[in-house]
DRENDO-1510 file (C-alpha; in Angstrom, 1 decimal, always signed):
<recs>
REC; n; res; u; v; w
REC; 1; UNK; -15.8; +106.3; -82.6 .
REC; 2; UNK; -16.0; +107.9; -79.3 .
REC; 3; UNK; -18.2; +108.3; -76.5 .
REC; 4; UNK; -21.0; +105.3; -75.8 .
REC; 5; UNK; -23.5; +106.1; -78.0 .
REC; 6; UNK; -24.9; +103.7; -80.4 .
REC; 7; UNK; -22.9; +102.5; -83.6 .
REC; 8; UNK; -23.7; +103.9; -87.0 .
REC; 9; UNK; -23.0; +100.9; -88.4 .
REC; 10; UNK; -23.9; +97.7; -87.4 .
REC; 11; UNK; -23.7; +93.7; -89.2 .
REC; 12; UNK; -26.0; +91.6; -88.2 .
REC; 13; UNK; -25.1; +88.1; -86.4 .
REC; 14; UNK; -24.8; +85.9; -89.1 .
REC; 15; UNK; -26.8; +81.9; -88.5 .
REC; 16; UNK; -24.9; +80.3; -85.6 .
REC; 17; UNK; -21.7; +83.0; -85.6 .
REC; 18; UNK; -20.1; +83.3; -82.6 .
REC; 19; UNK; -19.2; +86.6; -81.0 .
REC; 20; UNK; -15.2; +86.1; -81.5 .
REC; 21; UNK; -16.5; +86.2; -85.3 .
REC; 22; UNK; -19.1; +89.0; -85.2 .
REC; 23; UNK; -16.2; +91.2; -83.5 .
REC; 24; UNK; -13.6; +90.2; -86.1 .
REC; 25; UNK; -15.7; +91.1; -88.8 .
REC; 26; UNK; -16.5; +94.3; -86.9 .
REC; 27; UNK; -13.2; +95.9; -86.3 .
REC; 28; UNK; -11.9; +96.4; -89.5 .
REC; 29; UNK; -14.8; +98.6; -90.8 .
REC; 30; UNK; -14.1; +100.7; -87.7 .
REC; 31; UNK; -10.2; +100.6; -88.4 .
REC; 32; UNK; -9.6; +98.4; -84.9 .
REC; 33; UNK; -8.7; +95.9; -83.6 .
REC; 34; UNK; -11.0; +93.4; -82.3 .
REC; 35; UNK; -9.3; +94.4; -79.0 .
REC; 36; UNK; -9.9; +97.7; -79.2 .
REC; 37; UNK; -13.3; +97.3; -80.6 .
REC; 38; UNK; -14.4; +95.2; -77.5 .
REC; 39; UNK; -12.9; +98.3; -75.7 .
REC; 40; UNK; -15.5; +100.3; -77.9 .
REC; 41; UNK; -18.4; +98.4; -76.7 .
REC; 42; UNK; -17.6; +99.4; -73.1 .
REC; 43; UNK; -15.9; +96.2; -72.2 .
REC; 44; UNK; -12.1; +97.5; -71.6 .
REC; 45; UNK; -9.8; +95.0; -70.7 .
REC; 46; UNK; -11.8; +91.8; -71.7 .
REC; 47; UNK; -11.2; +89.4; -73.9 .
REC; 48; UNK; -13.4; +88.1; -76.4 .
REC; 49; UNK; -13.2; +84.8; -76.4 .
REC; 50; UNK; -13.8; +84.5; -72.8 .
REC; 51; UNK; -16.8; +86.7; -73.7 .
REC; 52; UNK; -18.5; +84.4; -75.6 .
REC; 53; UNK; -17.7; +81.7; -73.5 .
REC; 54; UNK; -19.2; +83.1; -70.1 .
REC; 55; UNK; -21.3; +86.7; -71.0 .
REC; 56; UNK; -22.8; +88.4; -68.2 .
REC; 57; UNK; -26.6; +89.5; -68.4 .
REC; 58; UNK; -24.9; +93.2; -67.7 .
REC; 59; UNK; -21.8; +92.7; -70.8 .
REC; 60; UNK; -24.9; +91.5; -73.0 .
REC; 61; UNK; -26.8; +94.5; -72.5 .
REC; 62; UNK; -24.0; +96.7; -72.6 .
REC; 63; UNK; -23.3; +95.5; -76.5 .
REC; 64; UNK; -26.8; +95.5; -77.4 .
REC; 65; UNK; -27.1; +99.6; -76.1 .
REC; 66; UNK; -23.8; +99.7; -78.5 .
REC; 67; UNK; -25.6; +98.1; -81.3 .
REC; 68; UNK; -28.9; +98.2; -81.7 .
REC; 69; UNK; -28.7; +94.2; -81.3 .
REC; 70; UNK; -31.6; +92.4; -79.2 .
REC; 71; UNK; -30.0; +91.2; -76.1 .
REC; 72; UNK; -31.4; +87.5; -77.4 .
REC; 73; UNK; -29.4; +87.8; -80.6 .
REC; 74; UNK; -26.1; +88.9; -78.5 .
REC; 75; UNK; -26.3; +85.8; -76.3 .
REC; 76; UNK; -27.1; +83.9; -79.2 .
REC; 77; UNK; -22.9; +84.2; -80.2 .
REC; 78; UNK; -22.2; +82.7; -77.6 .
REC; 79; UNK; -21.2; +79.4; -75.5 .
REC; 80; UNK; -23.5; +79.9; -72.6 .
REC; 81; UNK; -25.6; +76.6; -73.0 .
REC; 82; UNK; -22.6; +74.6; -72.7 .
REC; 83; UNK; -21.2; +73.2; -69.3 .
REC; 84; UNK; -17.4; +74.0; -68.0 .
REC; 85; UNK; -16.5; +70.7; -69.3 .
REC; 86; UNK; -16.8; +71.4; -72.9 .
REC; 87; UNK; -14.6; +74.3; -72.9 .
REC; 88; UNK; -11.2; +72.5; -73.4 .
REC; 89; UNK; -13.1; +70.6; -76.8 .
REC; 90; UNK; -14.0; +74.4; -78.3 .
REC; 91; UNK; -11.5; +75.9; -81.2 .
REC; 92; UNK; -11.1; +79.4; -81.6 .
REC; 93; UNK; -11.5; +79.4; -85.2 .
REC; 94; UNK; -13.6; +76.6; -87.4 .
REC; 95; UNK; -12.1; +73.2; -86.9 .
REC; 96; UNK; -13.0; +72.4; -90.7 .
REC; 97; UNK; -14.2; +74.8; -93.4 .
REC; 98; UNK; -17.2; +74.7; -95.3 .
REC; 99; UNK; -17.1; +74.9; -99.2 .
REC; 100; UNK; -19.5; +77.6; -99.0 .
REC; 101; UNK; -19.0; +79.5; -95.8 .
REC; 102; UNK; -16.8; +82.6; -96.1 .
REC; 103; UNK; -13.7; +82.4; -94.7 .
REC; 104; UNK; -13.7; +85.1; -92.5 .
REC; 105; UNK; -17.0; +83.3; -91.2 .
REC; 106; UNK; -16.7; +81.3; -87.8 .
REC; 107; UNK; -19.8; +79.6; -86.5 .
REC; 108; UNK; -20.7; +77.7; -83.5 .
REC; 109; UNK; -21.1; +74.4; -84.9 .
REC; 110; UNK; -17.8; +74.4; -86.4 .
REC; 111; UNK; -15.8; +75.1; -83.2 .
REC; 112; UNK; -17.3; +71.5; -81.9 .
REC; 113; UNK; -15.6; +67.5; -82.7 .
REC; 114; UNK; -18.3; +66.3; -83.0 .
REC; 115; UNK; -20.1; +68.4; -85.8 .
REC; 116; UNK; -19.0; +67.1; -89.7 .
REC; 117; UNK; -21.9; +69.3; -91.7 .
REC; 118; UNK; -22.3; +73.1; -91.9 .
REC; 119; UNK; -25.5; +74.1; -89.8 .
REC; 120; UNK; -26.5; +76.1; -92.8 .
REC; 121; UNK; -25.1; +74.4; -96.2 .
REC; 122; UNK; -25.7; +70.9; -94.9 .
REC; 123; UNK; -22.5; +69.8; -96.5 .
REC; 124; UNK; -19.7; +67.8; -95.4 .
REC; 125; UNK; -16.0; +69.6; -93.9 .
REC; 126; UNK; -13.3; +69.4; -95.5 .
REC; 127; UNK; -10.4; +67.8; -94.0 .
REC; 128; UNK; -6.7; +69.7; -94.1 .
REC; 129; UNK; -5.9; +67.4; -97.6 .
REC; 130; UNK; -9.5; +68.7; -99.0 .
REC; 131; UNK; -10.9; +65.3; -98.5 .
REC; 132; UNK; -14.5; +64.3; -97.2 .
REC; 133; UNK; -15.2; +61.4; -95.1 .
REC; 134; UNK; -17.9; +60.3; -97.5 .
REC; 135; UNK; -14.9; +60.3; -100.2 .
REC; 136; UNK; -12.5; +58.3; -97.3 .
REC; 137; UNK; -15.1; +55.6; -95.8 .
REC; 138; UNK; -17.3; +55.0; -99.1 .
REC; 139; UNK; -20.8; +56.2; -99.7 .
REC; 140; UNK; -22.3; +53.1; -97.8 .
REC; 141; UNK; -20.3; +53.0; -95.3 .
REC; 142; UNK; -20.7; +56.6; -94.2 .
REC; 143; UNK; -24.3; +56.4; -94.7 .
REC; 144; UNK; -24.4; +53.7; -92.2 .
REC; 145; UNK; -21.8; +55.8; -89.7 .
REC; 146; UNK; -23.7; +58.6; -90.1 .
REC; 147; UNK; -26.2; +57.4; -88.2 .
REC; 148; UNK; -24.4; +56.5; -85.5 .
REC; 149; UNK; -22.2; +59.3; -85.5 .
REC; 150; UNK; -25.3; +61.4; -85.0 .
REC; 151; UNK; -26.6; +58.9; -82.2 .
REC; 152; UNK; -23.2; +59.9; -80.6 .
REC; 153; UNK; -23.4; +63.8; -81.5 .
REC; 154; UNK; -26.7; +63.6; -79.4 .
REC; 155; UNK; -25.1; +62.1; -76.4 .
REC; 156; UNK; -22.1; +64.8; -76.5 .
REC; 157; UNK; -24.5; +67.4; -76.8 .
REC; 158; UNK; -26.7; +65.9; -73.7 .
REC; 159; UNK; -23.5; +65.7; -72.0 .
REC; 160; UNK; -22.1; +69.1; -72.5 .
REC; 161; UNK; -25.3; +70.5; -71.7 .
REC; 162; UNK; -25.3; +69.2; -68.3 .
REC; 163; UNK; -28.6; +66.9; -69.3 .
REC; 164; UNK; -29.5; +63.3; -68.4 .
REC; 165; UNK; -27.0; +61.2; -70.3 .
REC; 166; UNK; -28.6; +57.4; -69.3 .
REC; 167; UNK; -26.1; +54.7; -67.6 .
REC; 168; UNK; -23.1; +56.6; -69.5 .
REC; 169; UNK; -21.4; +59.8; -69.3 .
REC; 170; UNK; -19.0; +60.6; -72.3 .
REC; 171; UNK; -15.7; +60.3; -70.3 .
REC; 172; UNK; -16.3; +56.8; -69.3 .
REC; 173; UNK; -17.4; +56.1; -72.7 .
REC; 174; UNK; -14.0; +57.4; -74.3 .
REC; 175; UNK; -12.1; +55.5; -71.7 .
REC; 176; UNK; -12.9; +51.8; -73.2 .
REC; 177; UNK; -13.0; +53.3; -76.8 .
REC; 178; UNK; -8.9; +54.7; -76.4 .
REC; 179; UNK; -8.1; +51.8; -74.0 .
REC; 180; UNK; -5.4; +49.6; -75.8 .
REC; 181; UNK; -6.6; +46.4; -75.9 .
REC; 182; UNK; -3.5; +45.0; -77.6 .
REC; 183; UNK; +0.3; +44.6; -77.5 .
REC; 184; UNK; +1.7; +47.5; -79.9 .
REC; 185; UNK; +2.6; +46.1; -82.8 .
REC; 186; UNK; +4.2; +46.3; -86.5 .
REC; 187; UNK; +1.9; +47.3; -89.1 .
REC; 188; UNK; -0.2; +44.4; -89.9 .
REC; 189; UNK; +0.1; +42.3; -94.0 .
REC; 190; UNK; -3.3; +44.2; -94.8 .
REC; 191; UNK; -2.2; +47.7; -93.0 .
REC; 192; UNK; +0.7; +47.7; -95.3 .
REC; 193; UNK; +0.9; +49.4; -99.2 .
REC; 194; UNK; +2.0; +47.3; -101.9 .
REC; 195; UNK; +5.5; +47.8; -102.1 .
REC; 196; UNK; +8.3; +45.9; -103.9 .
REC; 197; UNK; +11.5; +44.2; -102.5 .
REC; 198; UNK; +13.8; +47.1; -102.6 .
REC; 199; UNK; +10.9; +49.3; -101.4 .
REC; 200; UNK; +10.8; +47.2; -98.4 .
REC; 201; UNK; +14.1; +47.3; -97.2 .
REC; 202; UNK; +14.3; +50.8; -98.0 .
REC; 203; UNK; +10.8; +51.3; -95.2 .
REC; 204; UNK; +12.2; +48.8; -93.0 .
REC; 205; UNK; +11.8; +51.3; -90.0 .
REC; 206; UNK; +8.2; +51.8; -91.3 .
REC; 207; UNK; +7.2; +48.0; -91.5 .
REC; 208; UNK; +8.7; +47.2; -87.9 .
REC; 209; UNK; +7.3; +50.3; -86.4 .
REC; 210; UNK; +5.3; +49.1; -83.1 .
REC; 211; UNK; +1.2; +50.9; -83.3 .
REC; 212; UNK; -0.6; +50.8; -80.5 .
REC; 213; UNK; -3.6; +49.3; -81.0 .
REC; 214; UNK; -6.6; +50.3; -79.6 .
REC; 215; UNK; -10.6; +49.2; -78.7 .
REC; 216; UNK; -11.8; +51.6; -81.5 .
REC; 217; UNK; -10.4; +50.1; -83.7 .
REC; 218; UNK; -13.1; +47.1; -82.7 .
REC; 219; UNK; -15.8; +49.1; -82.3 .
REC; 220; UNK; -15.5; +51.0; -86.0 .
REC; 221; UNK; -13.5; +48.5; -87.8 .
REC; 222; UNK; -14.4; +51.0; -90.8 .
REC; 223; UNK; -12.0; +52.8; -89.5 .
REC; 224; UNK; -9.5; +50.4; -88.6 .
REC; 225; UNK; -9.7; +49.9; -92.7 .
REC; 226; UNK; -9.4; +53.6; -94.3 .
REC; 227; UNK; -6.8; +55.1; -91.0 .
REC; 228; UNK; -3.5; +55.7; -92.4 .
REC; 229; UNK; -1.6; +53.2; -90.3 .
REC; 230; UNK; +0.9; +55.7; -88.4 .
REC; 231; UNK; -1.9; +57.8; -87.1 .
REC; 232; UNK; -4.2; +55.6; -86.2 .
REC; 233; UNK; -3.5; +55.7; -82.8 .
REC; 234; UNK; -5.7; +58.3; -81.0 .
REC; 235; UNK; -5.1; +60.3; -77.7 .
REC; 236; UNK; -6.5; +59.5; -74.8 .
REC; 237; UNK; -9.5; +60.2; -73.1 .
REC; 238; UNK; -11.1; +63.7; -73.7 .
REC; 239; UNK; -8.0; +64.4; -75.6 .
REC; 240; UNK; -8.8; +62.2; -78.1 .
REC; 241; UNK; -12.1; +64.7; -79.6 .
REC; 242; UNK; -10.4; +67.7; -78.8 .
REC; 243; UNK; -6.9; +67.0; -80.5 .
REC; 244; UNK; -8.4; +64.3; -82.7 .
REC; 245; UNK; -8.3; +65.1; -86.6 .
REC; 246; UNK; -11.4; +65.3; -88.8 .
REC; 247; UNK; -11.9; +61.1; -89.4 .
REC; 248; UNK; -10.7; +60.0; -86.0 .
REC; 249; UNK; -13.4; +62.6; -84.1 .
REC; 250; UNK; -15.8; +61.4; -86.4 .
REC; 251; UNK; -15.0; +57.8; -85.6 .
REC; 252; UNK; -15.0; +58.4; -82.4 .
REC; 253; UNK; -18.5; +60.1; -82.1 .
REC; 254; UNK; -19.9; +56.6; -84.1 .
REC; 255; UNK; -18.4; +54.3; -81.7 .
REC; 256; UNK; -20.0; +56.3; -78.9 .
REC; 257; UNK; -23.0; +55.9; -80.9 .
REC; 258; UNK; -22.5; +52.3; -81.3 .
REC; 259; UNK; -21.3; +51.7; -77.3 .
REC; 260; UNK; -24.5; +54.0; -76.1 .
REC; 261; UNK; -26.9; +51.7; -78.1 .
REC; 262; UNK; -25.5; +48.6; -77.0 .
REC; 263; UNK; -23.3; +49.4; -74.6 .
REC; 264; UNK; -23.1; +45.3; -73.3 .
REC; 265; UNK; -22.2; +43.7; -76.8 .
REC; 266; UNK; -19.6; +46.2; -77.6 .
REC; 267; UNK; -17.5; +45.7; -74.5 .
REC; 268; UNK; -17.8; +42.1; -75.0 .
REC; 269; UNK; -16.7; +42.9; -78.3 .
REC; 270; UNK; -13.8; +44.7; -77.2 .
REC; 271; UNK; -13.0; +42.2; -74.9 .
REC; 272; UNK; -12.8; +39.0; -77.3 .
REC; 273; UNK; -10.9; +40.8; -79.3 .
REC; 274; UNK; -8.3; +41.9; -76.1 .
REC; 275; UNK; -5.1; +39.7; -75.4 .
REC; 276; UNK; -4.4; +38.7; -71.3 .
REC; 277; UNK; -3.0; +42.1; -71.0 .
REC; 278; UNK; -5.0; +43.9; -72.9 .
REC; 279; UNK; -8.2; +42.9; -71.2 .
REC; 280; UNK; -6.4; +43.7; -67.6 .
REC; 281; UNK; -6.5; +47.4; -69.1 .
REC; 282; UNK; -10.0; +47.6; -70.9 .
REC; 283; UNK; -11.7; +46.0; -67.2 .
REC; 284; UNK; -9.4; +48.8; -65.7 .
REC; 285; UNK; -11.6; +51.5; -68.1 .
REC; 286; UNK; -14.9; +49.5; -67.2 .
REC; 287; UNK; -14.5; +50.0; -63.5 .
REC; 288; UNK; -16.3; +53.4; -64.6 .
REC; 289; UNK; -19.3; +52.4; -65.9 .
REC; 290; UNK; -22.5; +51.3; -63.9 .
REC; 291; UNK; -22.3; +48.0; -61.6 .
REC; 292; UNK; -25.3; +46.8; -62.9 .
REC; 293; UNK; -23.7; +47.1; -67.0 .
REC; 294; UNK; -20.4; +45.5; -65.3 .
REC; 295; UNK; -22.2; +42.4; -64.2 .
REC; 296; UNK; -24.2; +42.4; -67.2 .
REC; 297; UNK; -20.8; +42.6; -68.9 .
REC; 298; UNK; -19.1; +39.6; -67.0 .
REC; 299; UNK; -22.0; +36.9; -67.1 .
REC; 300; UNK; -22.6; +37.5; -70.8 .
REC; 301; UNK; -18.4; +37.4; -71.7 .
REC; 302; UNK; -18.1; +34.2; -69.8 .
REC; 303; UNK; -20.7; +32.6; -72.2 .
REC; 304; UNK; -19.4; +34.2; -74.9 .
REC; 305; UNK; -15.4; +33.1; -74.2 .
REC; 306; UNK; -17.0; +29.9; -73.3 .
REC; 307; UNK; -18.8; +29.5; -77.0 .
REC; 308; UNK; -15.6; +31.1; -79.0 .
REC; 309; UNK; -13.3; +28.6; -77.3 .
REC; 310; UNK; -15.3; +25.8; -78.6 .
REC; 311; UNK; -15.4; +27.2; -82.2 .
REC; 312; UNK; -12.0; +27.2; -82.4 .
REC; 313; UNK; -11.9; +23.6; -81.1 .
REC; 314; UNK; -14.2; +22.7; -83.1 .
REC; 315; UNK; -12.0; +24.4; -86.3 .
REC; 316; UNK; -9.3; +23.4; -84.8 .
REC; 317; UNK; -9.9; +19.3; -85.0 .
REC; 318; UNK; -11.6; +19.6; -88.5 .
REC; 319; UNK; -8.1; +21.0; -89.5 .
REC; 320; UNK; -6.5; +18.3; -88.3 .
REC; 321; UNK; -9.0; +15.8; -89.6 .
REC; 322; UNK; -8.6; +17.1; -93.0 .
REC; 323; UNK; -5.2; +17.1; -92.7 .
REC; 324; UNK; -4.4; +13.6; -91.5 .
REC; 325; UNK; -6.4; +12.1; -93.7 .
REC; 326; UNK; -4.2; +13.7; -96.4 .
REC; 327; UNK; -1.6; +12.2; -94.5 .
REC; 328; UNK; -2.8; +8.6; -94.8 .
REC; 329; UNK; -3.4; +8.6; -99.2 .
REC; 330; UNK; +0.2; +10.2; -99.4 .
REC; 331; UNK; +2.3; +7.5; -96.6 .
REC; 332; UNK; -0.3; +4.2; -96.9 .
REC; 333; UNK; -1.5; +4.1; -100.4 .
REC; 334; UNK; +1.9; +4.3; -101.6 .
REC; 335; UNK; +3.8; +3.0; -99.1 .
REC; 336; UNK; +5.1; -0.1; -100.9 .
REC; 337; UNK; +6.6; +1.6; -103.7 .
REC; 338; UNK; +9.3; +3.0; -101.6 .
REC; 339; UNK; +12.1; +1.2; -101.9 .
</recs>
């Protein structure tokens, strides 16, 4: 293959491949490397994943001279749509494969968190055990994440894109959601297997292990209730899509959902549900969002600490009610019997 002349032999784009794909299946027909065939297509000394991240007008046409490919379809393979600040949340190869993709097949969608479906099978990723998430959460349950999962793809995509966004930007949204909002602590009596006596003592280290807890876990309490308990814990921030597995992206992008459609009631959520110390740190992560949400935020938590402290009083003296007046049949009514 020598000279710049067009190729002899040419595979089309495949729906939504990217160009580190498209080269890869390339080379070997032309016994090269994908190196060497981005050499071939007049682009020495350039790699091609930052190709398809950032490709010139010039490096487009240059390929689509090489192969016969519309300039539109070349651009197509690649990342240009998306902002600098989505680069850090792109894989180099599919995050999760499709049942019925080829493996040798890498497309767009499935270098993104916050995609769980093939763009062209419509069917649900795989985890690394082979699992689904409509197998993990429960057909209901994911039916009703779903939709706010998607709510939540829509605001990443927004984001990414550079578009309007509303009140709230992703990052600022991620901050309450990975804020901890409680003291670490040991697995709780529902977090924990069933597990005999000897097994017990045997996973002592495992019972008394302090997790961090976190506001997501208030947000999706679905998840809170399927998470295996060691790895529930997410990273922080951005870090928490882009190094996140398969169920804790997908969480994530639903409580985005859920914070975006109500973003008042969910922080108040958060916050009845934070101890002294915990609400110091979930404030800290508000300071980020809107003035106008923050005061929103504070009048309606007053009321709502306000009406919570007088449930539980209210619990609180019927307990003892009922309990003194079990008191009074046990010590009066027999009182003169004991000698």
């Amino acid at each position: 293959m020598t000279g710049f002349g067009r190729l002899p032999v040419v595979y089309p784009p495949e729906v939504d491949e990217r160009l580190s794909s498209w080269a890869a299946r390339m080379a070997p027909f032309y016994a090269m490397t994908v190196s060497e065939f981005v050499a071939a297509l007049g682009l020495q000394g350039q790699d091609v994943f930052d190709l398809e991240w950032r490709l010139s007008e010039g490096q487009g046409a240059l390929i689509a001279a090489r192969t016969g490919l519309l300039p539109e379809a070349v651009q197509a393979m690649t990342f240009r749509e998306l902002g600098p600040q989505a680069r850090m949340m792109i894989a180099r190869k599919n995050r999760l494969p499709c049942p019925h993709c080829p493996e040798d097949l890498h497309r767009k969608a499935a270098a993104l968190p916050w995609r769980f479906r093939c763009p062209v099978h419509g069917m649900e990723f795989h985890d690394a055990t082979g699992e689904t998430l409509s197998a993990r959460f429960g057909s209901d349950h994911f039916k009703k994440l779903e939709e706010y999962a998607g709510a939540g793809a829509t605001h990443l995509d927004a984001w990414v894109r550079g578009a309007g966004q509303g009140d709230l930007g992703v990052p600022e949204v991620l901050q309450v959601l990975t804020a901890r909002h409680r003291r670490a602590s040991p697995p709780n009596v529902d977090e924990q297997p069933r597990m005999s006596l000897k097994d017990r003592r045997d996973y002592h280290d495992f019972l008394t292990t302090p997790i961090i807890r976190q506001a997501l876990t208030v947000v999706v309490p679905e998840y809170d209730q399927v998470a295996p308990v060691l790895t529930k814990p997410v990273r922080p921030g951005l870090h928490a899509l882009t190094q996140g597995s398969l169920l804790q992206c997908f969480s994530l992008t639903a409580g985005i959902g859920r914070i975006v459609e109500d973003p008042v009631a969910r922080a108040i959520d958060v916050l009845l549900a934070s101890d002294m110390n915990g609400q110091e740190r979930v404030r800290e992560a508000l300071r980020s969002w809107p003035l106008s949400l923050r005061r929103s935020i504070s009048a309606r938590f007053w009321r709502a600490e306000r009406d919570e402290k007088a449930h539980q009083t209210a619990e609180k003296t019927a307990r003892q009610r009922q309990s003194h007046k079990y008191r009074l049949i046990q010590s009066h009514k027999y009182r003169y019997r004991i000698s």
